[in-house]
PDB file of N, CA, C and O in Angstrom:
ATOM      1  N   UNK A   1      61.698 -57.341  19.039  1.00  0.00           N
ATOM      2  CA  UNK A   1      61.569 -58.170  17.881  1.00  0.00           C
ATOM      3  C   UNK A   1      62.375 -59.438  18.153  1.00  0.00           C
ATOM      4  O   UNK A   1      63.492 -59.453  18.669  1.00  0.00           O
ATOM      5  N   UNK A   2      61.585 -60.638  17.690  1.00  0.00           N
ATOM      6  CA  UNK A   2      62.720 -61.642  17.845  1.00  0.00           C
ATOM      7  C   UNK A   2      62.522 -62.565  16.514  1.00  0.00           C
ATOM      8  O   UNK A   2      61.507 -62.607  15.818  1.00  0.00           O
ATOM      9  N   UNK A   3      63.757 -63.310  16.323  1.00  0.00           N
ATOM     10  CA  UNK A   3      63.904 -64.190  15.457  1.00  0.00           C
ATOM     11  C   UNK A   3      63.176 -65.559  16.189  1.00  0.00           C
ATOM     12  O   UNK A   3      62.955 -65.931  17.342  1.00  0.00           O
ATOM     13  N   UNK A   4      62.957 -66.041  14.901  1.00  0.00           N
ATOM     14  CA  UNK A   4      62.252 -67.652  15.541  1.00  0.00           C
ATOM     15  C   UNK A   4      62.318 -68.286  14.345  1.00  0.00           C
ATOM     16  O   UNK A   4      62.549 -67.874  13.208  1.00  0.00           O
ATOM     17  N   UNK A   5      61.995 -69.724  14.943  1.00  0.00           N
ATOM     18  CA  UNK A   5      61.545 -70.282  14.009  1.00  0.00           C
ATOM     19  C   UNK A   5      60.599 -71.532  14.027  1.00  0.00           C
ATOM     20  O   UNK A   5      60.409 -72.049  15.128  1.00  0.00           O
ATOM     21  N   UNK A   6      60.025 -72.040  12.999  1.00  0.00           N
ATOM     22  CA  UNK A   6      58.470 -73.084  12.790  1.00  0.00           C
ATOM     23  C   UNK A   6      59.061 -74.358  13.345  1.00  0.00           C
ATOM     24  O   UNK A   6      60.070 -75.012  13.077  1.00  0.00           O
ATOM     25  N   UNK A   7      58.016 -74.483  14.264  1.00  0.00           N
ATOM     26  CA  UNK A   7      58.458 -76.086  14.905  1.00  0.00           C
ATOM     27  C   UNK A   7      57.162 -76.772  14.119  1.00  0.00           C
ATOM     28  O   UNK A   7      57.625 -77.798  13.622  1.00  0.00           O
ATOM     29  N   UNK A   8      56.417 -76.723  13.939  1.00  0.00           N
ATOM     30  CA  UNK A   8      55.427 -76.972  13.782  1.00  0.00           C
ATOM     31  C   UNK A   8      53.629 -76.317  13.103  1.00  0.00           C
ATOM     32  O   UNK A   8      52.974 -75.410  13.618  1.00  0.00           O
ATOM     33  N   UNK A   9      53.332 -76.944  12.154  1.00  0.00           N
ATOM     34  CA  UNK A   9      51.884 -76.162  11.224  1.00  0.00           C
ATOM     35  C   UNK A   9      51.015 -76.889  11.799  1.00  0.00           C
ATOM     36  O   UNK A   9      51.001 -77.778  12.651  1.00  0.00           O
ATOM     37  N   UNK A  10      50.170 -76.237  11.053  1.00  0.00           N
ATOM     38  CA  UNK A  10      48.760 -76.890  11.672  1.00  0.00           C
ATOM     39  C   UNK A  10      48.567 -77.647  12.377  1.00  0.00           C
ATOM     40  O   UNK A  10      48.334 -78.834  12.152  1.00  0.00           O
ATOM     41  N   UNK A  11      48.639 -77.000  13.561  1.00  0.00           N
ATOM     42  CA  UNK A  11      47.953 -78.167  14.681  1.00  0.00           C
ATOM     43  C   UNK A  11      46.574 -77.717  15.165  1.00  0.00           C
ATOM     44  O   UNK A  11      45.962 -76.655  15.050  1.00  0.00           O
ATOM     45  N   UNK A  12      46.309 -78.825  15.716  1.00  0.00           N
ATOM     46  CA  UNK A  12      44.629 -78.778  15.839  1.00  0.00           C
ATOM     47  C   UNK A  12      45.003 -78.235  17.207  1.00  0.00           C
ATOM     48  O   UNK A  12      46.058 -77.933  17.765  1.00  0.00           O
ATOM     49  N   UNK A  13      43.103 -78.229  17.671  1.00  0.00           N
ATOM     50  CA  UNK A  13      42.515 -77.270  18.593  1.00  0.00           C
ATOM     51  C   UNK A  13      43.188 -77.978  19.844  1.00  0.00           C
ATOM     52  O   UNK A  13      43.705 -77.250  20.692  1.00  0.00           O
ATOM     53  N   UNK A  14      43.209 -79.188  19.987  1.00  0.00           N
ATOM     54  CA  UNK A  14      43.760 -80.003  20.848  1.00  0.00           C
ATOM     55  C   UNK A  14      45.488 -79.753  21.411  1.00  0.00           C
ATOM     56  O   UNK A  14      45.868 -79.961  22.564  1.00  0.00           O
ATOM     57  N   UNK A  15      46.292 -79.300  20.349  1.00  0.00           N
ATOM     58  CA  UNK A  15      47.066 -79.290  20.615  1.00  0.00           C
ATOM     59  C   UNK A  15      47.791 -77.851  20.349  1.00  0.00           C
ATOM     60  O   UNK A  15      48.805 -77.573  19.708  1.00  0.00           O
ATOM     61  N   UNK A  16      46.915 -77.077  21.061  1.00  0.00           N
ATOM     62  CA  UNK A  16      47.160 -75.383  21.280  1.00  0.00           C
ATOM     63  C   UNK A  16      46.937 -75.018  22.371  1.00  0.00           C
ATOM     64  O   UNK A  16      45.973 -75.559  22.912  1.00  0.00           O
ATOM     65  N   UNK A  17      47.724 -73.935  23.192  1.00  0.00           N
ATOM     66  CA  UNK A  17      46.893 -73.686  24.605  1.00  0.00           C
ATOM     67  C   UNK A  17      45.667 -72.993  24.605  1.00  0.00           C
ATOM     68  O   UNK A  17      45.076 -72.230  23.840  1.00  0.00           O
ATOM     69  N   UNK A  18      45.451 -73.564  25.844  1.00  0.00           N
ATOM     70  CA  UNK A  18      44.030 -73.142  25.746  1.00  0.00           C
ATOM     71  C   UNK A  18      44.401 -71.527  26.668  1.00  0.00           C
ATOM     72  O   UNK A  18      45.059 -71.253  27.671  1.00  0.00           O
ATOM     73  N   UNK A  19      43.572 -70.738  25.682  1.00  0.00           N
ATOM     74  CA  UNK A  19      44.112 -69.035  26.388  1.00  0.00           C
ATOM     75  C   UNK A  19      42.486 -68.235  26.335  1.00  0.00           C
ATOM     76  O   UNK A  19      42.315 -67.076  25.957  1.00  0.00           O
ATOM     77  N   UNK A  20      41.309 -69.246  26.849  1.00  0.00           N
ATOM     78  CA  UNK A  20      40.512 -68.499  26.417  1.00  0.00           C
ATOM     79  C   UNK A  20      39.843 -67.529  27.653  1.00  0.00           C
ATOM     80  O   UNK A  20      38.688 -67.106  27.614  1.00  0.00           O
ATOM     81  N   UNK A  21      40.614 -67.320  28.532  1.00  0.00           N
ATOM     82  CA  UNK A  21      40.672 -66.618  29.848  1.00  0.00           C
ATOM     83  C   UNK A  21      41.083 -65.426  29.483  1.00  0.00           C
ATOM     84  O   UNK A  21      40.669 -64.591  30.287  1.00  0.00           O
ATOM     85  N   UNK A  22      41.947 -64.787  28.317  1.00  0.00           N
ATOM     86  CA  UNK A  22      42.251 -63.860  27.857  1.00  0.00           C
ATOM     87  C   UNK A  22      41.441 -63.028  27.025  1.00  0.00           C
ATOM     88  O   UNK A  22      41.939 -61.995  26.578  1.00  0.00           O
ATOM     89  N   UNK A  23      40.214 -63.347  26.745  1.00  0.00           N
ATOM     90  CA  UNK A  23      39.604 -63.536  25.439  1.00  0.00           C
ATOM     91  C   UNK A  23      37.936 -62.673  26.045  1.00  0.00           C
ATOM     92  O   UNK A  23      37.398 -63.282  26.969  1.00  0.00           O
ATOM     93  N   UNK A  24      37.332 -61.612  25.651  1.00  0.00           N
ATOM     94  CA  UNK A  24      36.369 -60.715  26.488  1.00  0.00           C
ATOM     95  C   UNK A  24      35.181 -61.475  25.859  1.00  0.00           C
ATOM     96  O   UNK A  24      34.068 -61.546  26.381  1.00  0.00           O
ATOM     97  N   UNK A  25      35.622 -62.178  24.387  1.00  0.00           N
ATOM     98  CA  UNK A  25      33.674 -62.407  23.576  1.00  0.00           C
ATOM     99  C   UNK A  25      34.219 -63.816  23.778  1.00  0.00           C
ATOM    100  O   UNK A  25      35.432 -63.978  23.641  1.00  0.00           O
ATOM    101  N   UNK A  26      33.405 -64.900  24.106  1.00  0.00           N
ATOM    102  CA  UNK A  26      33.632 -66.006  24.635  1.00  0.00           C
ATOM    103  C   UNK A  26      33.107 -66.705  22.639  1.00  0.00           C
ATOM    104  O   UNK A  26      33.639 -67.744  22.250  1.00  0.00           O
ATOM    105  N   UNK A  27      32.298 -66.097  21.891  1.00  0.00           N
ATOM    106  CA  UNK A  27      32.064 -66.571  20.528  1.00  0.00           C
ATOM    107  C   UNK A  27      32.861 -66.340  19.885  1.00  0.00           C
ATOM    108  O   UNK A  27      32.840 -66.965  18.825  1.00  0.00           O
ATOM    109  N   UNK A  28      33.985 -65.381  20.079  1.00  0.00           N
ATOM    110  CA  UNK A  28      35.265 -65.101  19.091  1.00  0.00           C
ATOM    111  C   UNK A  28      36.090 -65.970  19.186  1.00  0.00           C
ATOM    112  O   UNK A  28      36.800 -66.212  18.211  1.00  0.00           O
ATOM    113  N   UNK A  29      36.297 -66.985  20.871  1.00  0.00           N
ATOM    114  CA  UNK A  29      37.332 -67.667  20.774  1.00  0.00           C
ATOM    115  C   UNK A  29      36.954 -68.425  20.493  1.00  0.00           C
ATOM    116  O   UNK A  29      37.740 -68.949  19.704  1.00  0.00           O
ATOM    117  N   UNK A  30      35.353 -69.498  20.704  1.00  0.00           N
ATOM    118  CA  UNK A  30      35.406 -70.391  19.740  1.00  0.00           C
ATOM    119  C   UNK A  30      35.100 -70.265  18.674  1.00  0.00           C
ATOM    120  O   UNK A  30      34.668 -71.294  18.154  1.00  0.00           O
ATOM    121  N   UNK A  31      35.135 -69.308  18.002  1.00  0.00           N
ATOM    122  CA  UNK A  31      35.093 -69.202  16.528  1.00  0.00           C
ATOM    123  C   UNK A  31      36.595 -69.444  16.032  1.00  0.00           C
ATOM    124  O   UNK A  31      36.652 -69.883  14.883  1.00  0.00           O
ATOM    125  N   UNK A  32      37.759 -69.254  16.640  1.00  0.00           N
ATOM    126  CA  UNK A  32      38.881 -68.521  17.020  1.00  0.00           C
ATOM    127  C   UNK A  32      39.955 -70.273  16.402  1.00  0.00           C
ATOM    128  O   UNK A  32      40.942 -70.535  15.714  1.00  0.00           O
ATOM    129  N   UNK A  33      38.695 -71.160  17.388  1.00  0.00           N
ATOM    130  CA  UNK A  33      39.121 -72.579  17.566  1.00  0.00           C
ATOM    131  C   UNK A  33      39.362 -73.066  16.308  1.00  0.00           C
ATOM    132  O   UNK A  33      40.258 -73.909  16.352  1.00  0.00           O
ATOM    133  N   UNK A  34      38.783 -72.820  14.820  1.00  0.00           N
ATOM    134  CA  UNK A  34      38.665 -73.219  13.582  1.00  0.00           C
ATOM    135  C   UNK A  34      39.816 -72.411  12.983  1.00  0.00           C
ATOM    136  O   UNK A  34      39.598 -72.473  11.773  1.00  0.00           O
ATOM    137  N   UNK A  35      40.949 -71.670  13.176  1.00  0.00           N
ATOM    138  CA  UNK A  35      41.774 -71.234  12.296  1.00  0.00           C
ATOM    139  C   UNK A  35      42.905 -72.286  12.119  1.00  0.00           C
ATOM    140  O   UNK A  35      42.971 -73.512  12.030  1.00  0.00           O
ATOM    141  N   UNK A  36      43.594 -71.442  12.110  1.00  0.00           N
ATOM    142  CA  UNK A  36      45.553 -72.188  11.471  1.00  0.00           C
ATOM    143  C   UNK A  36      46.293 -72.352  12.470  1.00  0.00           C
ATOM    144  O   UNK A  36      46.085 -71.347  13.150  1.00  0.00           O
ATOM    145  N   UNK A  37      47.368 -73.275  13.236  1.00  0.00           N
ATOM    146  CA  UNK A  37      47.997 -72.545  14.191  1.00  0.00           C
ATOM    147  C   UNK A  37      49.378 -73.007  13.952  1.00  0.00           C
ATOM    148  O   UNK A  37      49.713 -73.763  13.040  1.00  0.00           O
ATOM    149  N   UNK A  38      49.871 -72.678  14.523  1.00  0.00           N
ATOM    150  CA  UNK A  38      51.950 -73.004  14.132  1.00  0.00           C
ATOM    151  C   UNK A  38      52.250 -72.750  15.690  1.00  0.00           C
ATOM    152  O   UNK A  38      51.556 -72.153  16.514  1.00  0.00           O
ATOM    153  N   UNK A  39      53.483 -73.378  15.843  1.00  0.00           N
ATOM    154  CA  UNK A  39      54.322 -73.187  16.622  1.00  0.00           C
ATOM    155  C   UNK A  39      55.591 -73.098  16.620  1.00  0.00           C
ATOM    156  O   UNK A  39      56.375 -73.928  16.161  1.00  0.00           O
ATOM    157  N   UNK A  40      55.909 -71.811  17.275  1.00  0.00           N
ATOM    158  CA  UNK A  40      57.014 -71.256  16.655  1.00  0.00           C
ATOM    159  C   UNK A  40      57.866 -71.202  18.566  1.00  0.00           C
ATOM    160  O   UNK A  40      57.469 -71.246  19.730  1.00  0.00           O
ATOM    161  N   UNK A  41      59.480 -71.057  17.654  1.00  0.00           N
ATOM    162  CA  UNK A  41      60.259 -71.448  18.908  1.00  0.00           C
ATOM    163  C   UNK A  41      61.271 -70.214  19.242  1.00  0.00           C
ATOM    164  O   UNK A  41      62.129 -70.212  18.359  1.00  0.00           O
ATOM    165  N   UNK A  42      61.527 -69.048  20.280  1.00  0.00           N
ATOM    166  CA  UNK A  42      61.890 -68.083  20.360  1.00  0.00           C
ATOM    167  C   UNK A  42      63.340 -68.789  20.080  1.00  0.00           C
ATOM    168  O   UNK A  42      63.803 -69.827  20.555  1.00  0.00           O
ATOM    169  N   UNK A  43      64.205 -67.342  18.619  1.00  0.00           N
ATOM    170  CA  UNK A  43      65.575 -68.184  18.824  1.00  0.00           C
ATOM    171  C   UNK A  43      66.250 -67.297  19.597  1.00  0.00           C
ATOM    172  O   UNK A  43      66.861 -67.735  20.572  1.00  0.00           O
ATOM    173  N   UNK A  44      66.264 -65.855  19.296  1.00  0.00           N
ATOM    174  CA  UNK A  44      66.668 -64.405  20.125  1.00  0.00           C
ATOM    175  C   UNK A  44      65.767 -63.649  20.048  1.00  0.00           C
ATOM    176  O   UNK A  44      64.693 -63.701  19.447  1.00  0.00           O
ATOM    177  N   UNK A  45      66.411 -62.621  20.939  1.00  0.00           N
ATOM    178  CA  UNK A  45      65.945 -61.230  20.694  1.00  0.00           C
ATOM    179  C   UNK A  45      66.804 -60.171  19.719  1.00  0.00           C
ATOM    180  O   UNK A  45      68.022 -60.195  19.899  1.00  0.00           O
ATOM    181  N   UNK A  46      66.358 -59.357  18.826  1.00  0.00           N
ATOM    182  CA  UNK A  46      67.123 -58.728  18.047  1.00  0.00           C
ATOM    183  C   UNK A  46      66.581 -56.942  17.976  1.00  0.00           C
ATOM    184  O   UNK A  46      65.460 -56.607  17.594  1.00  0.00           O
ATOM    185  N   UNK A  47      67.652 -55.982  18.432  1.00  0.00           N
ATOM    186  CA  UNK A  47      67.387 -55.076  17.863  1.00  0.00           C
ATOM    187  C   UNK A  47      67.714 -54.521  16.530  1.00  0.00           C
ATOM    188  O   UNK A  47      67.506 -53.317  16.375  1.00  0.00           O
ATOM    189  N   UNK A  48      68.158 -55.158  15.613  1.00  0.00           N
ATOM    190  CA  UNK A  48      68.955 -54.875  14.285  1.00  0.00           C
ATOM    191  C   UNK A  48      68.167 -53.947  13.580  1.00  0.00           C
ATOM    192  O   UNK A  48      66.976 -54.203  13.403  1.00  0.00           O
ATOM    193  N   UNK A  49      68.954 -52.293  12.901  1.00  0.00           N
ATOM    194  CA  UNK A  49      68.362 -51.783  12.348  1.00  0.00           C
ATOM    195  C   UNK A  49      67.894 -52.320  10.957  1.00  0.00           C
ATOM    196  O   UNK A  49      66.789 -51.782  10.885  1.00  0.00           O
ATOM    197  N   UNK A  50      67.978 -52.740  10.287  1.00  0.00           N
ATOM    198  CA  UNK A  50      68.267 -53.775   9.295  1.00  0.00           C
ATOM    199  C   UNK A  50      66.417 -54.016   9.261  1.00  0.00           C
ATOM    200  O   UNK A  50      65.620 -53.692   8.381  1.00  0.00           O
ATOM    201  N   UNK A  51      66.146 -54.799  10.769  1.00  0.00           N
ATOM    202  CA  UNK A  51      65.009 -55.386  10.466  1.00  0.00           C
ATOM    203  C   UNK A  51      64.093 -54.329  10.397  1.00  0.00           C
ATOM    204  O   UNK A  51      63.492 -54.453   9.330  1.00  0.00           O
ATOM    205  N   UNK A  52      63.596 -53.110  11.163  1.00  0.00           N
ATOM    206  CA  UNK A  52      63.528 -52.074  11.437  1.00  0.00           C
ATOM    207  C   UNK A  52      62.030 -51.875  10.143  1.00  0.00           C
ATOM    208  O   UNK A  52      62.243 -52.076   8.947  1.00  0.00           O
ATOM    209  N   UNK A  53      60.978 -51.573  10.530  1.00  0.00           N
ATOM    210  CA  UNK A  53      59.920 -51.681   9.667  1.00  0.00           C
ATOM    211  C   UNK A  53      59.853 -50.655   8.252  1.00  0.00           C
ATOM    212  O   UNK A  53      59.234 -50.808   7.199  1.00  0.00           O
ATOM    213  N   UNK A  54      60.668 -49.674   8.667  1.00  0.00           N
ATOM    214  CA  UNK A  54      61.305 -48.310   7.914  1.00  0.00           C
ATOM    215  C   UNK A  54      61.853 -49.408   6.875  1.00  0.00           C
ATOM    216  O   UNK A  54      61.153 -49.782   5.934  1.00  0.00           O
ATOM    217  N   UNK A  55      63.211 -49.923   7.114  1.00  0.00           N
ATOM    218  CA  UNK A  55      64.068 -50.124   6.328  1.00  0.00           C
ATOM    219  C   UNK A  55      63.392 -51.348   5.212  1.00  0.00           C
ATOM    220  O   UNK A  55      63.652 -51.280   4.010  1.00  0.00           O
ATOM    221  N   UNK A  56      62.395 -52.587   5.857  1.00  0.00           N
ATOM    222  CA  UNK A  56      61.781 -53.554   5.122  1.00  0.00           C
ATOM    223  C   UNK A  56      61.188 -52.720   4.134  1.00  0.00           C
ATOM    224  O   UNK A  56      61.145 -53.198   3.001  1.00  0.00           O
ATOM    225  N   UNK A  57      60.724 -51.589   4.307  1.00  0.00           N
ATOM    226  CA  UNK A  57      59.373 -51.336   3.506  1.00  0.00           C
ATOM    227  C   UNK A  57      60.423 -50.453   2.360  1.00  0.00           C
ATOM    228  O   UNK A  57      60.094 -50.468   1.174  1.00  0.00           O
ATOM    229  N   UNK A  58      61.645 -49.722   2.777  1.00  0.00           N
ATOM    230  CA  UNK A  58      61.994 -49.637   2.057  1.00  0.00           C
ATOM    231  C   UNK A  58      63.276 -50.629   0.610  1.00  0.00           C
ATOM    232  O   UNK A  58      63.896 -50.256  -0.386  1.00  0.00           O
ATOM    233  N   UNK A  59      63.097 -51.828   1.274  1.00  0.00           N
ATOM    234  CA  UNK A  59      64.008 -53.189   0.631  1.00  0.00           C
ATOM    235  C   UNK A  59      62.779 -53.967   0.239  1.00  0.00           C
ATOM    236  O   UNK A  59      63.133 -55.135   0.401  1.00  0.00           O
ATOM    237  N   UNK A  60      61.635 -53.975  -0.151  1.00  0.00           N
ATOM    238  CA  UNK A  60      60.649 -54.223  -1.018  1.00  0.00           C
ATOM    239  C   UNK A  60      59.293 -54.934  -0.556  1.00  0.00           C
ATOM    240  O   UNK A  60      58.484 -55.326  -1.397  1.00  0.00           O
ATOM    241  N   UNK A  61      59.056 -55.098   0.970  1.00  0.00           N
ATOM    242  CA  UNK A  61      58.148 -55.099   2.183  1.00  0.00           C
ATOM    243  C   UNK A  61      57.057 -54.451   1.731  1.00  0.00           C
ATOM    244  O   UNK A  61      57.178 -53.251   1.488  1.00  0.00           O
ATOM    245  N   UNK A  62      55.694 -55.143   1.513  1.00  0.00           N
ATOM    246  CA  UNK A  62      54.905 -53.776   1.143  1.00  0.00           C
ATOM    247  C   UNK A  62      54.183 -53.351   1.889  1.00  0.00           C
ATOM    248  O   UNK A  62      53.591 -52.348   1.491  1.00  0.00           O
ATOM    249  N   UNK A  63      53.864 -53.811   3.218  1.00  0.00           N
ATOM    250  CA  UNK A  63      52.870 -53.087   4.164  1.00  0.00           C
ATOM    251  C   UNK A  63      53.656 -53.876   5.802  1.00  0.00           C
ATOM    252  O   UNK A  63      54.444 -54.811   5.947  1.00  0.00           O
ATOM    253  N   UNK A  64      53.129 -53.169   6.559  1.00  0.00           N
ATOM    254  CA  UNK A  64      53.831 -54.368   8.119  1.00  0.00           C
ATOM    255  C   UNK A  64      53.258 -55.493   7.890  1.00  0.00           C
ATOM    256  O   UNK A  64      52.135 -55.520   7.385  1.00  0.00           O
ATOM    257  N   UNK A  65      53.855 -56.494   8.186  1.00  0.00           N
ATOM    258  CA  UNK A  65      53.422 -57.825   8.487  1.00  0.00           C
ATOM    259  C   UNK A  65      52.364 -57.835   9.301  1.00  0.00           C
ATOM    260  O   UNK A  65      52.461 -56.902  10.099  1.00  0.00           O
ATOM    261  N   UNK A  66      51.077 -58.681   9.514  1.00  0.00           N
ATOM    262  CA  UNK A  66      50.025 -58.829  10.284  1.00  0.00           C
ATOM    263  C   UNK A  66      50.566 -60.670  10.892  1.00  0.00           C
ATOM    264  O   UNK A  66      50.103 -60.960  11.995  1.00  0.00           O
ATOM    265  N   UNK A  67      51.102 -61.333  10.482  1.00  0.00           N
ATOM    266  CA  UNK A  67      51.882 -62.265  10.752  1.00  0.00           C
ATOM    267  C   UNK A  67      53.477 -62.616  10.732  1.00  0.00           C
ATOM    268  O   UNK A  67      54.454 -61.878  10.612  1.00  0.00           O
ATOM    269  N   UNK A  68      53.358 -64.045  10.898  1.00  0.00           N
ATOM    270  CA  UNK A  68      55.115 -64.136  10.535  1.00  0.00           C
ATOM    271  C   UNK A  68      55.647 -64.131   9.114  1.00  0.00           C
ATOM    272  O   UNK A  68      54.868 -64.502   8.237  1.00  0.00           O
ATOM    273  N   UNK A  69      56.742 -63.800   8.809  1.00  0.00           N
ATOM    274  CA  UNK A  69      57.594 -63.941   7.925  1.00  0.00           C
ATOM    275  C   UNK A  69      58.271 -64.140   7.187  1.00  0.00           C
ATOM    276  O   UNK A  69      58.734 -63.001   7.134  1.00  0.00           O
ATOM    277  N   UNK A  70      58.962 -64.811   6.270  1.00  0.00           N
ATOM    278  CA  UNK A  70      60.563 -65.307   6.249  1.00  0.00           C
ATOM    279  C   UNK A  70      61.144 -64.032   5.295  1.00  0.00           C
ATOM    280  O   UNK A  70      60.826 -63.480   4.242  1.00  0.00           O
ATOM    281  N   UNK A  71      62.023 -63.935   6.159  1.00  0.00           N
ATOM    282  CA  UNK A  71      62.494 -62.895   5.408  1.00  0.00           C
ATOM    283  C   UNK A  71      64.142 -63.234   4.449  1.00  0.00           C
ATOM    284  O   UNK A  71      65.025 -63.818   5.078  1.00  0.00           O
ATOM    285  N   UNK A  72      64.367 -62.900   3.236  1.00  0.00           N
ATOM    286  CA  UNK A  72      65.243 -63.637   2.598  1.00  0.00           C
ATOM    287  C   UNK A  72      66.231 -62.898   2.339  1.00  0.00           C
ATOM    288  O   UNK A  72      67.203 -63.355   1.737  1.00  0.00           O
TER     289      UNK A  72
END
């Protein structure tokens, strides 16, 4: 798990890597091309039980995150 944080929202298609070498349906990634993107900046790595998906869900978290966060 790591902490980070937003350098940057929405940036266009232009200014995202291009990762579509990773990608098996070549129509998913450019479909892929029309979403949201952020850029985010590794600050650490953290094992803290604290963050621990157990403990969120029980401090008022209601399902895992499918994205990022802020956690308060």
């Amino acid at each position: 798990m790591y902490k980070t944080v937003v350098e940057k929202v929405k940036l266009t298609k232009e200014e995202i890597v291009d990762d579509s070498q990773f990608w098996h349906k070549k129509e998913e990634y450019l479909n892929s091309l029309n979403g949201h993107y952020i850029r985010i900046r590794l600050i650490e790595r953290t094992n803290s039980d604290e963050l621990r998906l157990t403990k969120l869900l029980e401090n008022g978290l209601n399902s895992a995150p499918q994205g990022s966060i802020k956690l308060t």
